[in-house]
C-alpha positions as CSV (number, residue, x, y, z in Angstrom):
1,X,89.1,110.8,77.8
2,X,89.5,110.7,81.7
3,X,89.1,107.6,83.3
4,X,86.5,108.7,86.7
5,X,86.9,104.7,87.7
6,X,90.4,103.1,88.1
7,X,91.0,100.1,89.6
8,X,94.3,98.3,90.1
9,X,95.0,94.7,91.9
10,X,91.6,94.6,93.2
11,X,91.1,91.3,95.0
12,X,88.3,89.7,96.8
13,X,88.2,86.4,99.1
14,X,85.1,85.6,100.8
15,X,87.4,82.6,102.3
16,X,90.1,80.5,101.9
17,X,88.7,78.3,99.4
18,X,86.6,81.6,98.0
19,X,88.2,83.8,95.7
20,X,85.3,86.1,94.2
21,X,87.7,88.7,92.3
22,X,91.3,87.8,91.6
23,X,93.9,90.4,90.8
24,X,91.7,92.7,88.3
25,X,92.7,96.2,86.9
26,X,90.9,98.1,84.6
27,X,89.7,102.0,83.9
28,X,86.5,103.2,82.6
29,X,86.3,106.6,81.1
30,X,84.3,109.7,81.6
31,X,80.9,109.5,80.0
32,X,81.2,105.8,78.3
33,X,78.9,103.0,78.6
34,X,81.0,100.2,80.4
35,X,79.5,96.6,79.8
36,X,80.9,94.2,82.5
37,X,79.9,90.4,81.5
38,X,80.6,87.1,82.5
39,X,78.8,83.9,83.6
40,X,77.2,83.3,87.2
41,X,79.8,83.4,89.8
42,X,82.1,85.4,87.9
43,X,82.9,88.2,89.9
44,X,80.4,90.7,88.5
45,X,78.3,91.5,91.5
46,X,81.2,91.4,93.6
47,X,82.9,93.5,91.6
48,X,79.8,96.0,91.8
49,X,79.3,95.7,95.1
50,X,83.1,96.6,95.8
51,X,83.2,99.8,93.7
52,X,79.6,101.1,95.2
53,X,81.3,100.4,98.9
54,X,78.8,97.6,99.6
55,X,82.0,95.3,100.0
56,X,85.2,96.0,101.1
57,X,88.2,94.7,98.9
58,X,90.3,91.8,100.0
59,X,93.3,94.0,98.8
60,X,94.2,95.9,95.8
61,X,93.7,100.0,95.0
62,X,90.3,101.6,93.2
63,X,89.7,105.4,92.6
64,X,85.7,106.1,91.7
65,X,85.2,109.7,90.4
66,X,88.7,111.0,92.4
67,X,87.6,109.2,95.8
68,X,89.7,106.4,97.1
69,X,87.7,104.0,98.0
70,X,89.3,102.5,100.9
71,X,89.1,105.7,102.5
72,X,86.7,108.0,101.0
73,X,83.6,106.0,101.2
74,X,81.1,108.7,102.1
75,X,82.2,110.5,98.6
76,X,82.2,107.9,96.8
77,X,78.7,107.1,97.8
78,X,77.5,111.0,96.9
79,X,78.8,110.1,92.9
80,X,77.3,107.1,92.0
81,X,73.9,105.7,91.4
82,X,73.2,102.0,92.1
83,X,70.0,100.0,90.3
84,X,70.7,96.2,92.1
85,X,69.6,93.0,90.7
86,X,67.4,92.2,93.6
87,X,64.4,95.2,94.3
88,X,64.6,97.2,96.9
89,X,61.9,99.3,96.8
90,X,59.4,99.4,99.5
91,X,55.9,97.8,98.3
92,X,53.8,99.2,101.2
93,X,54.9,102.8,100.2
94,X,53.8,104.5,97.1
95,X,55.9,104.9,94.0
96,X,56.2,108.7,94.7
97,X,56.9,107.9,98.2
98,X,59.5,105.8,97.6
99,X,61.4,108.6,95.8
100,X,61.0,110.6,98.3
101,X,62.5,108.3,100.6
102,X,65.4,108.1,98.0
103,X,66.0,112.2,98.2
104,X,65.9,112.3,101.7
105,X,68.8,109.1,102.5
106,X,71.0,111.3,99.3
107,X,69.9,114.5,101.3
108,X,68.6,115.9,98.5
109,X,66.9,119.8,99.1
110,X,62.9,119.4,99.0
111,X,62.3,121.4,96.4
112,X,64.8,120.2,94.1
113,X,63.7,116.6,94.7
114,X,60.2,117.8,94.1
115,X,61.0,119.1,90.8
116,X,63.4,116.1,90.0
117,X,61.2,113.3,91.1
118,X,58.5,114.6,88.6
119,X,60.4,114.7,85.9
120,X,62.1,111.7,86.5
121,X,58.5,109.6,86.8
122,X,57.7,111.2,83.8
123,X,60.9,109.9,82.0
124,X,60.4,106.2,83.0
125,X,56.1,107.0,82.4
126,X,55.5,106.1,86.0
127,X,53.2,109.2,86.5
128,X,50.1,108.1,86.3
129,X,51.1,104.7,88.8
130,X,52.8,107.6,90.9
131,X,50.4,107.4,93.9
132,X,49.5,103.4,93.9
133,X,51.2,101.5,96.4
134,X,54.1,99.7,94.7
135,X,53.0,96.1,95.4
136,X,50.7,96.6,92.4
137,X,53.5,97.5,90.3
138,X,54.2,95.0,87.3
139,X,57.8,93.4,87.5
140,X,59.0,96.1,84.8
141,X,56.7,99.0,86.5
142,X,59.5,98.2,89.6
143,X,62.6,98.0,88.0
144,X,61.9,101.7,85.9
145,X,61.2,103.4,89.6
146,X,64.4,101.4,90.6
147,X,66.2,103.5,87.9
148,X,64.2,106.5,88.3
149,X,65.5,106.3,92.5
150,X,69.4,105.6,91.3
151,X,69.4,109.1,89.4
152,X,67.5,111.5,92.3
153,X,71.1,112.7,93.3
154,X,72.0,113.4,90.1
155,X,75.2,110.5,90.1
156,X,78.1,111.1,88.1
157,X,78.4,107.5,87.3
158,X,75.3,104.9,87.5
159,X,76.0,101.0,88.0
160,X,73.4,98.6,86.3
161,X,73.6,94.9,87.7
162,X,71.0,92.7,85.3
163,X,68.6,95.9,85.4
164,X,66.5,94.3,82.5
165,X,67.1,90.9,83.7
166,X,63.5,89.2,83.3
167,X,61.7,92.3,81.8
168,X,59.7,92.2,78.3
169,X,61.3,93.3,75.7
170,X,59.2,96.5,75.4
171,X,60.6,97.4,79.0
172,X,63.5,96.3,78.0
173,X,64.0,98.8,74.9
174,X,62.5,101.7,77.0
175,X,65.0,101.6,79.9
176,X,68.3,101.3,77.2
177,X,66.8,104.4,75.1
178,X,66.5,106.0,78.2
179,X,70.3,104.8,79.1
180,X,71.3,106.1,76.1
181,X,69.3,109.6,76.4
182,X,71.6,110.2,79.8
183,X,74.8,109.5,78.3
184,X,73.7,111.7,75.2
185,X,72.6,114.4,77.4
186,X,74.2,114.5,80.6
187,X,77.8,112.3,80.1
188,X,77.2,110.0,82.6
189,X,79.2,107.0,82.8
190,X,76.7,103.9,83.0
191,X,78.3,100.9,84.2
192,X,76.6,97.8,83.6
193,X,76.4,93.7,83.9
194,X,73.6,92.4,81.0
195,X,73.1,88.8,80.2
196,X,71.4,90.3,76.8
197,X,74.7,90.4,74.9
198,X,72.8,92.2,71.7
199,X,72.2,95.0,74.3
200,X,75.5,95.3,75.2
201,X,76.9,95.1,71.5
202,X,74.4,97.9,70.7
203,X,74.7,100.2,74.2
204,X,78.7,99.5,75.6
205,X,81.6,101.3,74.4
206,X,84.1,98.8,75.5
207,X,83.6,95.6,77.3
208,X,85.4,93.6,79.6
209,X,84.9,89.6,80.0
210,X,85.1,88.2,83.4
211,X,85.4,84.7,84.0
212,X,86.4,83.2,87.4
213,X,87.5,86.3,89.0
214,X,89.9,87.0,86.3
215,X,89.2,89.3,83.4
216,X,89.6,87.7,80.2
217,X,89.1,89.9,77.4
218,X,88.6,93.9,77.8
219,X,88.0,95.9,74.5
220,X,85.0,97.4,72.2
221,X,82.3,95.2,71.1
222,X,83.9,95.5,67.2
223,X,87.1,94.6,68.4
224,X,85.8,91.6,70.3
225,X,83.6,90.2,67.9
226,X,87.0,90.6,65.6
227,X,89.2,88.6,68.1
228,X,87.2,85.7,66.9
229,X,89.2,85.3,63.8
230,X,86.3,84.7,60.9
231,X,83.8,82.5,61.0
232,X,82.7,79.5,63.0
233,X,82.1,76.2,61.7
234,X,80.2,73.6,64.3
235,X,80.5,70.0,63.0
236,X,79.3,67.4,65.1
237,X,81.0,63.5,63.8
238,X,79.7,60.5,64.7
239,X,82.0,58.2,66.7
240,X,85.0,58.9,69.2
241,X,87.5,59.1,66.7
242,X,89.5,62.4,66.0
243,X,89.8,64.1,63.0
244,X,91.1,67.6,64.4
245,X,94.4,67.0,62.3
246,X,92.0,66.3,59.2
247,X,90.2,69.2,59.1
248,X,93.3,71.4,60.1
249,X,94.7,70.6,56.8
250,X,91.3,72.0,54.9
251,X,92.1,75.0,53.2
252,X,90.8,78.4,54.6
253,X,90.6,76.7,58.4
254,X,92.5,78.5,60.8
255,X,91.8,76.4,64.1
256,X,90.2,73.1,65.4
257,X,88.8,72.7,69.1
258,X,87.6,69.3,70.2
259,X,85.0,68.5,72.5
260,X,83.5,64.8,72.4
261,X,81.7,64.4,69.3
262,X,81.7,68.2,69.1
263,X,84.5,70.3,66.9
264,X,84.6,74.4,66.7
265,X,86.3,75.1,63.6
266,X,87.6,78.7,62.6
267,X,87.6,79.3,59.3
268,X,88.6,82.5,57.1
269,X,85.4,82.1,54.7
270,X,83.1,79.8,56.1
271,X,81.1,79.0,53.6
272,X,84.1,78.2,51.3
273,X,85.5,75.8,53.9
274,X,82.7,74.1,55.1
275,X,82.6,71.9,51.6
276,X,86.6,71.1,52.1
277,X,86.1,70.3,55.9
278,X,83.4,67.7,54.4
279,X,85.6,66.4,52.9
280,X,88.5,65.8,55.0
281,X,86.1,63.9,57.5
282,X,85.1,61.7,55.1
283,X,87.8,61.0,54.0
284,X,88.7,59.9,57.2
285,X,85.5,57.7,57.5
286,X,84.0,60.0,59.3
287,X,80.1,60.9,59.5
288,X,79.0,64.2,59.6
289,X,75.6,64.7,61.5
290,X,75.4,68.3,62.2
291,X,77.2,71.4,60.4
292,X,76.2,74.8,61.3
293,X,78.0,78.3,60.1
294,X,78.3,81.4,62.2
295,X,79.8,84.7,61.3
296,X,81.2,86.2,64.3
297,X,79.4,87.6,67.2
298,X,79.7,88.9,70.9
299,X,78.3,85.8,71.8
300,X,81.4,84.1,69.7
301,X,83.7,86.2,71.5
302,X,82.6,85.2,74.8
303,X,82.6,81.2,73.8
304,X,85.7,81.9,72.8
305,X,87.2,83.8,75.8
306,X,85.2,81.9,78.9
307,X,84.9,78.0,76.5
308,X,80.8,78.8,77.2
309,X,77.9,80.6,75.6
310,X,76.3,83.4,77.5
311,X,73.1,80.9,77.2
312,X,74.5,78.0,78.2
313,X,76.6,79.4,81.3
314,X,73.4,80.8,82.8
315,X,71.4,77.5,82.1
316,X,74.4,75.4,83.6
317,X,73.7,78.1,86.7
318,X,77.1,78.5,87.5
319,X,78.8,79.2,90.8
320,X,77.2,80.4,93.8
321,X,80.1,82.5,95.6
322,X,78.0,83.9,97.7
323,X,76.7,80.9,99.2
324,X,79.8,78.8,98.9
325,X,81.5,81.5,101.2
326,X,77.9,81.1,103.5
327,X,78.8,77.4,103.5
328,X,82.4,78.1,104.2
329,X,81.4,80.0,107.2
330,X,79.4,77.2,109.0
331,X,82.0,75.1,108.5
332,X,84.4,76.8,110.6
């Protein structure tokens, strides 16, 4: 395969004490599905909003679809589709309307966009809401005419940021079968940031990992979910003593991290190990409160690439580059 998106040394500093995207290169090939993930503050939006000419790059080289994007903007802009995480459609105009609207900013011929617009709120079943002013649209009802407006040019490549964030999981089905029906179809290359790490194990061909501006890890889900190394023991022991070395020595472990009262243990059959890791705590005079097996999982792959969960680096929020830079700016 081609690679239509190539990016080399891309860097992005909102200030001095800012740096959003640090040093990344990566390629993403004709017609894949390319899952971007990370935790809040990452880099993924930044990243996004570089590569769809929202934000110009600090420094560093990226070529979307043959364009260069420091200096071919307007082409760049004619190739790609964009579904934000923030909606951007307008409520006081109808859903219709709003495609319209869509058509005419991507110059799209009238009759073409005719023809294309009904199809297109027939895919994401919008047709019968077509006409209703799109403040009465549901949350989901939005986001589907939000992907319906990123594909009335026809993009060669479509970037997703979060574009099921929030959405039931009916919605949420709908949209990636749809997702999937383009890349089946048309080859499109889809592009995408998901916190719903079972949608990008199902959907993405490769991955990459992001984690404070850096990527981490960049490589198919199977491959990443392998990286892991077997299975995942949690143990939780009473105490503040440390029995890493203990549990090392228990046949079939293959690595110990630490954290508190906390211990990740890998493990080449899990359920084999679990009753010799028992053991070795005890034997210690340790008190095991909590054991837990896991075989491996994207989920895994990102604990074991960012030190955080998916869940947990949402719930912990993150951080805010966007406002830290906002914050950087009044201070000068």
């Amino acid at each position: 395969m081609s690679a239509i998106v190539a990016v080399e040394n891309l860097v992005k500093r909102f200030s001095e004490d800012v740096l959003a995207v640090d040093n990344i290169s990566f390629t993403v090939d004709e017609g894949e599905v390319f899952g971007f993930l990370g935790p809040n503050g990452a880099g993924k939006s930044t990243t996004i909003n570089m590569l769809t000419t929202l934000l110009k790059p600090t420094s560093g080289k990226a070529i979307v679809a043959g364009f260069d994007l420091a200096h071919q903007q307007d082409e760049v802009r004619k190739v790609i589709g964009l579904v934000p995480q923030d909606l951007t459609v307008d409520d006081e105009l109808s859903g219709r309307e709003n495609m319209y609207l869509q058509a005419d900013l991507y110059g799209v011929d009238r009759d073409r966009a005719k023809r294309d617009i009904e199809d297109l709120l027939h895919v994401v079943n919008l047709e019968e809401a077509a006409d209703r002013r799109v403040k009465t649209y549901s949350g989901g009802m939005r986001k589907r005419l939000e992907l319906a407006e990123g594909l009335i040019h026809h993009p060669r490549i479509l970037f997703l940021d979060e574009p099921t964030l929030g959405l039931d999981i009916q919605t949420r089905v709908a949209i990636w079968d749809y997702i999937k029906d383009l890349k089946a179809k048309h080859n499109i290359t889809v592009f995408l940031t998901t916190h719903y790490l079972e949608e990008a194990d199902g959907l993405c061909d490769r991955i990459a990992i992001i984690d404070r501006g850096k990527i981490v890890a960049l490589d198919t889900p199977t491959a990443l979910k392998r990286s892991v190394g077997g299975d995942v023991i949690d143990l939780i022991v009473d105490g503040t003593a440390d029995f890493s070395e203990a549990i090392r020595q228990a046949d079939g472990v293959l690595d110990v991290k630490r954290e508190d009262m906390a211990y990740r243990i890998k493990a080449v059959k899990g359920e084999g190990s679990i009753p010799k890791v028992l053991q070795a705590v005890s034997s210690q005079g340790g008190n095991v409160t909590s054991v837990s097996l896991s075989r491996p999982s994207l989920d895994q792959a990102f604990l074991e690439y960012t030190g955080r969960s998916m869940r947990d680096a949402e719930q912990s929020g993150g951080f805010d580059r966007a406002a830290a830079a906002r914050a950087s700016k009044r201070r000068r």
